[in-house]
C-alpha positions, 0 to 999 in steps of 0.5 A: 700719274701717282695714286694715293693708297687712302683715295683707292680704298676710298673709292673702292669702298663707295663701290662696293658700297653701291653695287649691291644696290643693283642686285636688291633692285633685280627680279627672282633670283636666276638659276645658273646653268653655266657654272663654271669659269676660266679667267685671268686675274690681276692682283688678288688673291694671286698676288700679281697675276694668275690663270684661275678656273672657278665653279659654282658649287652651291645654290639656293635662291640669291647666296651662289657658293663658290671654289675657285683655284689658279696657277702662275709664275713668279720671276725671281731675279738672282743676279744680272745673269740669272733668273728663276721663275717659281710656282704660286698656287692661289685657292680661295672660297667665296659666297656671292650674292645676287639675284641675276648677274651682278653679285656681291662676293665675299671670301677668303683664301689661301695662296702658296708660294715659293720664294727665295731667301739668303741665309748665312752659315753662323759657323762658316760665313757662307752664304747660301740661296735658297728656295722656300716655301710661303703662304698668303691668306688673302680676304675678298669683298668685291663686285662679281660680273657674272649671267646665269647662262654664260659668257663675259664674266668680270670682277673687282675687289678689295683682297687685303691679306695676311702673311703666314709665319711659315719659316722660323723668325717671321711673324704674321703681317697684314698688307691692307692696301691690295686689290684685284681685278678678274676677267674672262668666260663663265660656261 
């Protein structure tokens, strides 16, 4: 089955579109006790995959504040024989919106990563693997699954990002087809 980038947009926006529907049609806005969360992130503001731990660290009424910051490993494939596997350290802010446990979260990030490059040598032709250092500044606009009191949490989202000219010669890039999904335990 093959999945045209312009229908995922399209029916991730109409989502995104309805969701915060559900928080206007909520009581009194619900003060969270269980602020914390550990959960397991797919794509986002990861990339691929992350392990992430997130906390509320700020509430007034319906706008919940929130930090979160992850970790995983990245598989680089040298040759047949060998394979490296590098750090990526996702951090991302994000202010969620909602009365009771449907939210809609907006934030933005910044993910670095190591990664490998081949360079040649302009005097001697040589060429040399290298590990180096890169950053994503990712965007989030998505739907946040979470109870005052705890337990299942879940998110999707939209997490287009920018590539940060880190390295001499790179330039900055946008990569608008890119999105995430979230879940785990909020205590």
């Amino acid at each position: 089955m093959s999945f045209h980038p312009k229908s995922i947009i399209v029916s991730a926006v109409l989502i995104l579109l309805v969701l915060p529907f559900l928080a206007f049609s909520q009581g009194e806005a619900e003060t969270f006790t269980s602020k914390n969360a550990l959960y397991l992130e797919v794509g986002g503001s990861s990339g691929r995959y992350a392990i992430n731990y997130s906390k509320i660290f700020h509430q007034r009424g319906k706008l919940k504040l929130n930090a979160s910051a992850g970790f995983s490993m990245w598989r680089n494939k040298i040759n047949d024989f060998k394979t490296i596997w590098l750090p990526v350290i996702p951090l991302e802010v994000s202010a969620l919106y909602g009365k009771s446990k449907h939210h809609l979260e907006m934030g933005f990030g910044v993910t670095s990563y190591l990664g490998r490059t081949l360079e040649i040598d302009s005097e001697t032709f040589e060429f040399s693997d290298k590990v180096v250092f890169g950053a994503i500044v990712p965007v989030r606009i998505g739907y946040r699954y979470q109870k005052p009191e705890g337990g299942f949490f879940f998110r999707v989202g939209y997490t287009p990002f920018f590539d940060v000219p880190v390295r001499e010669g790179k330039s900055w890039s946008f990569y608008p087809y890119h999105a995430g999904l979230s879940f785990g335990k909020s205590f």
